[in-house]
Biopython code that builds the backbone (N, CA, C, O; Angstrom):
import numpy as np
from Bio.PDB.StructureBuilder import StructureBuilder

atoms = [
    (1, "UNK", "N", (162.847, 10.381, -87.963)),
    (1, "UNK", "CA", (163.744, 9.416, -88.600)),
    (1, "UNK", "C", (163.699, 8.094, -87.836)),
    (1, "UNK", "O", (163.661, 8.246, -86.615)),
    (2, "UNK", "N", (163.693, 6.410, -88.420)),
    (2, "UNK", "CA", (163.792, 5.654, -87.888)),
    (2, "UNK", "C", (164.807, 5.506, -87.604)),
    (2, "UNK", "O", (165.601, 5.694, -88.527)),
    (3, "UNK", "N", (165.292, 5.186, -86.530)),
    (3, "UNK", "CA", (166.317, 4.319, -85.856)),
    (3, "UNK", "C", (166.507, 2.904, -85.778)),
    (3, "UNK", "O", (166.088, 2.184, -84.872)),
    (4, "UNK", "N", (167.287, 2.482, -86.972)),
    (4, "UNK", "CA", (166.860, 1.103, -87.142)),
    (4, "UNK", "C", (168.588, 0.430, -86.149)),
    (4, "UNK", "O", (168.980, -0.736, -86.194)),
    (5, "UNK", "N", (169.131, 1.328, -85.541)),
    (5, "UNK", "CA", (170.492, 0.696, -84.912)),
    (5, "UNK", "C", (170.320, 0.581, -83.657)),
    (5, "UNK", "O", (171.098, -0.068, -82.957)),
    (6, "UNK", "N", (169.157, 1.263, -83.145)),
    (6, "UNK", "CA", (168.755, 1.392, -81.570)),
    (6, "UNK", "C", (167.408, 1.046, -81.875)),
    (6, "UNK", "O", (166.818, 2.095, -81.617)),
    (7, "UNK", "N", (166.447, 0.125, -82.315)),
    (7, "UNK", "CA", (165.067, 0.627, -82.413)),
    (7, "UNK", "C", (164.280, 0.378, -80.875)),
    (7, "UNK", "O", (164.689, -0.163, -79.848)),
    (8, "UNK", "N", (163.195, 0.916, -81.156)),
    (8, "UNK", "CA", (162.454, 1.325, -79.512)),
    (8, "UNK", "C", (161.714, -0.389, -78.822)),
    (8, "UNK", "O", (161.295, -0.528, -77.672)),
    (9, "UNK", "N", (161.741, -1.575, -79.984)),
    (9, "UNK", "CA", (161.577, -2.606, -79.366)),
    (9, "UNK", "C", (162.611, -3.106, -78.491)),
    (9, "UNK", "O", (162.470, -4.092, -77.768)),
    (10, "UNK", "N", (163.981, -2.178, -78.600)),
    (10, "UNK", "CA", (164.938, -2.721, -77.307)),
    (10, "UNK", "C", (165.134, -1.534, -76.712)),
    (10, "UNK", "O", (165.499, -1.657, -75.543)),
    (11, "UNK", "N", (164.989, -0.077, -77.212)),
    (11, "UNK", "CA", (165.620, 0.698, -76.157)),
    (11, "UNK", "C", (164.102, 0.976, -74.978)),
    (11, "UNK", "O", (164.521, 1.509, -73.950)),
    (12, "UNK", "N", (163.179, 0.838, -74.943)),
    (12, "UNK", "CA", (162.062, 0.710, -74.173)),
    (12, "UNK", "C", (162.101, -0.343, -73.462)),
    (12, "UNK", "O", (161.060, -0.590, -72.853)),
    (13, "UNK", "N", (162.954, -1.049, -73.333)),
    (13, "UNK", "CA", (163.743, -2.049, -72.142)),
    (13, "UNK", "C", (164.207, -1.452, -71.167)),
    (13, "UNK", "O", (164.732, -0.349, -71.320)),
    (14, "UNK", "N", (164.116, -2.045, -69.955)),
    (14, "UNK", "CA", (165.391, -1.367, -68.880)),
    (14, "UNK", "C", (166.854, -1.936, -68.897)),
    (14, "UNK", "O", (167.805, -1.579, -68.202)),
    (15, "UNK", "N", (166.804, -2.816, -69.769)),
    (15, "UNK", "CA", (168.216, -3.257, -70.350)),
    (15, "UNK", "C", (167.631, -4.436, -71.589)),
    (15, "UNK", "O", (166.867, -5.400, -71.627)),
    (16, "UNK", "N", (168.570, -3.625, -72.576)),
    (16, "UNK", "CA", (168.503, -4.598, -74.124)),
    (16, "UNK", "C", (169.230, -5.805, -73.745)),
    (16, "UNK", "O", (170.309, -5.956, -73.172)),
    (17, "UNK", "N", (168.246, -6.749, -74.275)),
    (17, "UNK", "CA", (168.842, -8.246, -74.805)),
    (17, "UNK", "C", (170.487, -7.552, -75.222)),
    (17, "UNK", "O", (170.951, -7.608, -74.083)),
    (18, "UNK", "N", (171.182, -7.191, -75.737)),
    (18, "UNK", "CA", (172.609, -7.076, -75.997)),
    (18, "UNK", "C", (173.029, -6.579, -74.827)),
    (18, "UNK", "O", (174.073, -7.127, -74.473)),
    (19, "UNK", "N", (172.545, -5.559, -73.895)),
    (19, "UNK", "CA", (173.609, -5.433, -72.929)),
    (19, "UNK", "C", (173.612, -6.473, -71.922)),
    (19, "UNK", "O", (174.719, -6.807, -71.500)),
    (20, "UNK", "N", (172.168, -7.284, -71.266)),
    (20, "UNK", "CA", (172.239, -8.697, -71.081)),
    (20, "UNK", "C", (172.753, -9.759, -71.281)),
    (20, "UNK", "O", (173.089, -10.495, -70.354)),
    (21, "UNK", "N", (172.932, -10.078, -72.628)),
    (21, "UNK", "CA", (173.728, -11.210, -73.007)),
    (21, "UNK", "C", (175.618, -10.845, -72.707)),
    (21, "UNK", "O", (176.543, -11.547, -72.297)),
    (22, "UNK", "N", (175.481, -8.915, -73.315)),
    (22, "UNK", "CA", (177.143, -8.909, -73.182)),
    (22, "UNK", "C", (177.523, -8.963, -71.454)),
    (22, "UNK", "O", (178.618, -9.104, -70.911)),
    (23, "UNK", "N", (176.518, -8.836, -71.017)),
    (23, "UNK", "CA", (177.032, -8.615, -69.328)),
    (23, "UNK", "C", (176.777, -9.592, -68.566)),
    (23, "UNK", "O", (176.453, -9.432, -67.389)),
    (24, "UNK", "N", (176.892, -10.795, -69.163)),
    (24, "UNK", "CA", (176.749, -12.291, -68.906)),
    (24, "UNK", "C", (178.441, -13.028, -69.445)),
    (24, "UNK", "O", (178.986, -14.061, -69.056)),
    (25, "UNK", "N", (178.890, -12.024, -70.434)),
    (25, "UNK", "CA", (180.324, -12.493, -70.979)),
    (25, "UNK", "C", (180.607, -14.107, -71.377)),
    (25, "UNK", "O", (181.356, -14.918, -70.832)),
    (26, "UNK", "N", (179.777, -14.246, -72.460)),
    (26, "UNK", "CA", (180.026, -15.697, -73.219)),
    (26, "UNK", "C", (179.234, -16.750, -72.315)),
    (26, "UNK", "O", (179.918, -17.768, -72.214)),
    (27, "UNK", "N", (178.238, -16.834, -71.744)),
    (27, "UNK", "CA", (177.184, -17.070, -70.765)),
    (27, "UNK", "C", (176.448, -18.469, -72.217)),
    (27, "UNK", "O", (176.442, -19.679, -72.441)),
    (28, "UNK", "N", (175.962, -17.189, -72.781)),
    (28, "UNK", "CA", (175.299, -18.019, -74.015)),
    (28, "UNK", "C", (175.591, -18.419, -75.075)),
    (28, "UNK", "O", (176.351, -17.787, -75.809)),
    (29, "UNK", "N", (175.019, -19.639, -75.426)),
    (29, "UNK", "CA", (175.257, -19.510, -77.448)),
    (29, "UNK", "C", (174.468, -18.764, -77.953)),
    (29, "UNK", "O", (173.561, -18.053, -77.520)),
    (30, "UNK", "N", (175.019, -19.045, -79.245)),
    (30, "UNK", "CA", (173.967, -18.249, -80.071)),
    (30, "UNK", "C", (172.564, -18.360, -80.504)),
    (30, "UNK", "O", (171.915, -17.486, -81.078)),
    (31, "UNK", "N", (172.145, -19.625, -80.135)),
    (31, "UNK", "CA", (171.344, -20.033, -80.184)),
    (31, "UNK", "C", (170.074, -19.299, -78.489)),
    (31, "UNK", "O", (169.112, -18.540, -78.602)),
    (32, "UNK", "N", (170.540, -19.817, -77.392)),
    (32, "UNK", "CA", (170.108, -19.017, -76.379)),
    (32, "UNK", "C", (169.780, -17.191, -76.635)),
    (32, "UNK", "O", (168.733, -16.544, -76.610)),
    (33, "UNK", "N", (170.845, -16.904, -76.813)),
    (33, "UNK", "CA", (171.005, -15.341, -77.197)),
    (33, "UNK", "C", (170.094, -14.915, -78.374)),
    (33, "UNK", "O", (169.997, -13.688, -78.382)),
    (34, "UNK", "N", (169.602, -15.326, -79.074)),
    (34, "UNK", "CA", (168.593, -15.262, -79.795)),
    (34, "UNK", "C", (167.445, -15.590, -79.269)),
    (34, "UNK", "O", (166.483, -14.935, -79.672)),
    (35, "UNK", "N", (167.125, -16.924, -77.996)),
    (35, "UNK", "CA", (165.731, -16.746, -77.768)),
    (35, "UNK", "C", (165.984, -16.165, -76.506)),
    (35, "UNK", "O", (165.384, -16.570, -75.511)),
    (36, "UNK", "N", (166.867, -15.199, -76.448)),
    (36, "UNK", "CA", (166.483, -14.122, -75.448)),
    (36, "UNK", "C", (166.186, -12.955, -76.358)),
    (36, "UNK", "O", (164.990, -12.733, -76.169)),
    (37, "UNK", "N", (166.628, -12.119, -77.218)),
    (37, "UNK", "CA", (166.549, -11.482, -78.564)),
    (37, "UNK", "C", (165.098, -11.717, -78.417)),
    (37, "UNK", "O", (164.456, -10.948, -77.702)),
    (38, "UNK", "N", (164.355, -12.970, -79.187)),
    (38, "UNK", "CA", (163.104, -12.004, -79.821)),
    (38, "UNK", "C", (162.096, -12.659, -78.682)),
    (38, "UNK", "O", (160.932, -12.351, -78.938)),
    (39, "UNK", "N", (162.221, -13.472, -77.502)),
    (39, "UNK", "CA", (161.583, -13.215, -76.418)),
    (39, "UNK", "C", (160.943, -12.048, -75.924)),
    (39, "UNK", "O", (159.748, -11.774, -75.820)),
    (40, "UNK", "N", (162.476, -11.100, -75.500)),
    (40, "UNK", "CA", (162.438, -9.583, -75.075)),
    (40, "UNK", "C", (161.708, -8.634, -75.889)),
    (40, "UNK", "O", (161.105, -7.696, -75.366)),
    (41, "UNK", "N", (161.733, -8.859, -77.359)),
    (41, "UNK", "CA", (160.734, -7.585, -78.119)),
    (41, "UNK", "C", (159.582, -8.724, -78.806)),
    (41, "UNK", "O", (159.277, -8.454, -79.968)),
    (42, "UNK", "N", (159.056, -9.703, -78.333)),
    (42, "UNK", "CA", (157.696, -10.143, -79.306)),
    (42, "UNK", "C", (156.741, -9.126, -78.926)),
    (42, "UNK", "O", (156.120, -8.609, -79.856)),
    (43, "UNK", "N", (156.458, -8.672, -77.568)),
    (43, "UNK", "CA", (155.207, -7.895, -77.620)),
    (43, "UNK", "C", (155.542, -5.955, -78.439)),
    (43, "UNK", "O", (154.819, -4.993, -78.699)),
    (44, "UNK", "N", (156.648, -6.189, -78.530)),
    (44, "UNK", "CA", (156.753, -4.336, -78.928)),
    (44, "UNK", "C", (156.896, -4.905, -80.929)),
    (44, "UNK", "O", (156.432, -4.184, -81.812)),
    (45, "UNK", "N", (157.489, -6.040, -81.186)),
    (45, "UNK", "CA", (157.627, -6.032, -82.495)),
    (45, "UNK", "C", (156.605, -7.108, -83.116)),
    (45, "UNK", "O", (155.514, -6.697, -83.510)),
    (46, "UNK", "N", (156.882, -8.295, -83.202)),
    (46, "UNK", "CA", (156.509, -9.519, -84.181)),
    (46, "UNK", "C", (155.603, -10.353, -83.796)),
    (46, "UNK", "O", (155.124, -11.121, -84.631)),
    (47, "UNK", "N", (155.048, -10.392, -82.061)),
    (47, "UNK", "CA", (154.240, -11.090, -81.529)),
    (47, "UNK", "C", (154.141, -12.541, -81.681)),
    (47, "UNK", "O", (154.652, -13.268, -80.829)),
    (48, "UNK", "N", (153.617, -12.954, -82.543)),
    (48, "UNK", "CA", (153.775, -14.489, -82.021)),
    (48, "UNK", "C", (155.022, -15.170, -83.179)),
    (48, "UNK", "O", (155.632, -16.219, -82.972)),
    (49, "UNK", "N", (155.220, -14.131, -84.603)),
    (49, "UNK", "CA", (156.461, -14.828, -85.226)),
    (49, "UNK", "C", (157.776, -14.590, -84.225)),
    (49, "UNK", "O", (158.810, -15.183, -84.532)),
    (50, "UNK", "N", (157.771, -13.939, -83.315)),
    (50, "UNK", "CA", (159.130, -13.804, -82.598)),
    (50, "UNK", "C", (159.213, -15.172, -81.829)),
    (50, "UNK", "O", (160.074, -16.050, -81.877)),
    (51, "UNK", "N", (157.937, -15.070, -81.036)),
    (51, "UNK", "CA", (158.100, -16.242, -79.769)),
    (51, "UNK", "C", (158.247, -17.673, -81.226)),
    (51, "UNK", "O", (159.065, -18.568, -81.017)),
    (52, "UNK", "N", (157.769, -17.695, -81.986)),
    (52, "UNK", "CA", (158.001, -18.918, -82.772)),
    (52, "UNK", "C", (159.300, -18.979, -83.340)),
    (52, "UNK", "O", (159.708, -20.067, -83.747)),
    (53, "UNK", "N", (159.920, -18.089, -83.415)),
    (53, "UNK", "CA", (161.061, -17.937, -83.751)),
    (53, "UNK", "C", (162.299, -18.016, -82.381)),
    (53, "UNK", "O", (163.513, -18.201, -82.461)),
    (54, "UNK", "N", (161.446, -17.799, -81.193)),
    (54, "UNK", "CA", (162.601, -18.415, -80.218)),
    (54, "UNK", "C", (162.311, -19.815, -79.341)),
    (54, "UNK", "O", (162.951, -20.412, -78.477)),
    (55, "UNK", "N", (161.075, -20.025, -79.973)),
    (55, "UNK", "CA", (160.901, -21.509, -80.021)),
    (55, "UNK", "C", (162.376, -22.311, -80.829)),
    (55, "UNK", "O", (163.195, -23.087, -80.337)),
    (56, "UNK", "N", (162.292, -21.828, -82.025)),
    (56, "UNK", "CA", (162.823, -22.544, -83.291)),
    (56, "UNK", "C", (164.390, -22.790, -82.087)),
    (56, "UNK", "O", (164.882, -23.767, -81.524)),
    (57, "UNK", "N", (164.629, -21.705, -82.135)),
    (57, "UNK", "CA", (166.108, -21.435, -81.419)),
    (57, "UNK", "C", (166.142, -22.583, -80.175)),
    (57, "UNK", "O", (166.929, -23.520, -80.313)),
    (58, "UNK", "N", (165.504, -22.536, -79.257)),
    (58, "UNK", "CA", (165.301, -23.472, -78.373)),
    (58, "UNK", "C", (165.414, -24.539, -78.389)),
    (58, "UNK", "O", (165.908, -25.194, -77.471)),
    (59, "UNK", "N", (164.834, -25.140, -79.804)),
    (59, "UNK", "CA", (164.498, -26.404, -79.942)),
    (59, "UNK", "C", (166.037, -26.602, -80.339)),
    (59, "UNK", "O", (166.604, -27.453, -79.654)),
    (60, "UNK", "N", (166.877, -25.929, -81.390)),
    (60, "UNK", "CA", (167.869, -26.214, -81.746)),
    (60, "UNK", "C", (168.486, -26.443, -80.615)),
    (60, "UNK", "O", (168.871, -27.593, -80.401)),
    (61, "UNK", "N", (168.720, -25.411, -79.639)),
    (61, "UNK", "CA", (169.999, -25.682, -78.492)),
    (61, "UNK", "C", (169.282, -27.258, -77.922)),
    (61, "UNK", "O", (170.082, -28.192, -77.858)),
    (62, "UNK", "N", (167.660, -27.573, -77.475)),
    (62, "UNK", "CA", (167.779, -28.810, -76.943)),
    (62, "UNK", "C", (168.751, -29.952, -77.752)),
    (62, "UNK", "O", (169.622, -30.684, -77.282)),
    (63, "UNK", "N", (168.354, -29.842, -78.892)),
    (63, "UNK", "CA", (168.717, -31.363, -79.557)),
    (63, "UNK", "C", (170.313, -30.993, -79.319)),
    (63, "UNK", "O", (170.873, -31.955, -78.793)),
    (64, "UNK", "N", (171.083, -30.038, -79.519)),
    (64, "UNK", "CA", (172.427, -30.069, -79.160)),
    (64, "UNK", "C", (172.656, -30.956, -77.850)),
    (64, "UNK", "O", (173.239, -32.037, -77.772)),
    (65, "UNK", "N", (172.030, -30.197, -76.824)),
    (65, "UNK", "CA", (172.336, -30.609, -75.348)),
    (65, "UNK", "C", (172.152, -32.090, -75.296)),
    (65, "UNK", "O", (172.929, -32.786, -74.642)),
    (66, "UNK", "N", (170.684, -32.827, -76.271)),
    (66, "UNK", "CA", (170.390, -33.949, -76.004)),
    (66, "UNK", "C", (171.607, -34.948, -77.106)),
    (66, "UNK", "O", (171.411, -36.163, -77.140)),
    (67, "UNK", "N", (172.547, -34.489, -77.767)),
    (67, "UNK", "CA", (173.268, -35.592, -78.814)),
    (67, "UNK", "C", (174.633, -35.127, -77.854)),
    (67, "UNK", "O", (175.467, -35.907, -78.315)),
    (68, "UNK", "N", (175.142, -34.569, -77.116)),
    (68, "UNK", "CA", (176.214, -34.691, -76.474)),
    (68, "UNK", "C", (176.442, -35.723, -75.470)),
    (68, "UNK", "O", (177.521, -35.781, -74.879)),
]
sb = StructureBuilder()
sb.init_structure("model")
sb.init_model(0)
sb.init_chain("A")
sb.init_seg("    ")
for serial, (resi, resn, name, xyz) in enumerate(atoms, 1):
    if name == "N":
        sb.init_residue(resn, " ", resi, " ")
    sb.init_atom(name, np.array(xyz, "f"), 0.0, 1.0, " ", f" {name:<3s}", serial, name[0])
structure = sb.get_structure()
């Protein structure tokens, strides 16, 4: 059966992106927390759409940081 609530691109971690981010306690946005998310599983899941996808995220938090 798949386990799509635990899948093995995070539990084959020695700690999931979620228990990271939660054990940081409001550390990140959501934006960060996502390019830690598919950082942590591009090589077990999506390969280069992940890292482009925490590009995307990245880029968003810069331009935040840079209009404040």
């Amino acid at each position: 059966m798949n386990n799509n609530i635990e899948p093995p691109h995070y539990t084959e971690l020695k700690i999931s992106p979620l228990e990271y981010i939660e054990a940081n306690n409001g550390e990140f946005s959501w934006s960060i927390s996502n390019v830690i998310k598919y950082v942590s599983r591009h090589k077990r899941k999506n390969g280069l759409e992940d890292l482009l996808k925490a590009k995307w995220y990245l880029e968003n938090e810069i331009k935040k940081w840079e209009n404040k």
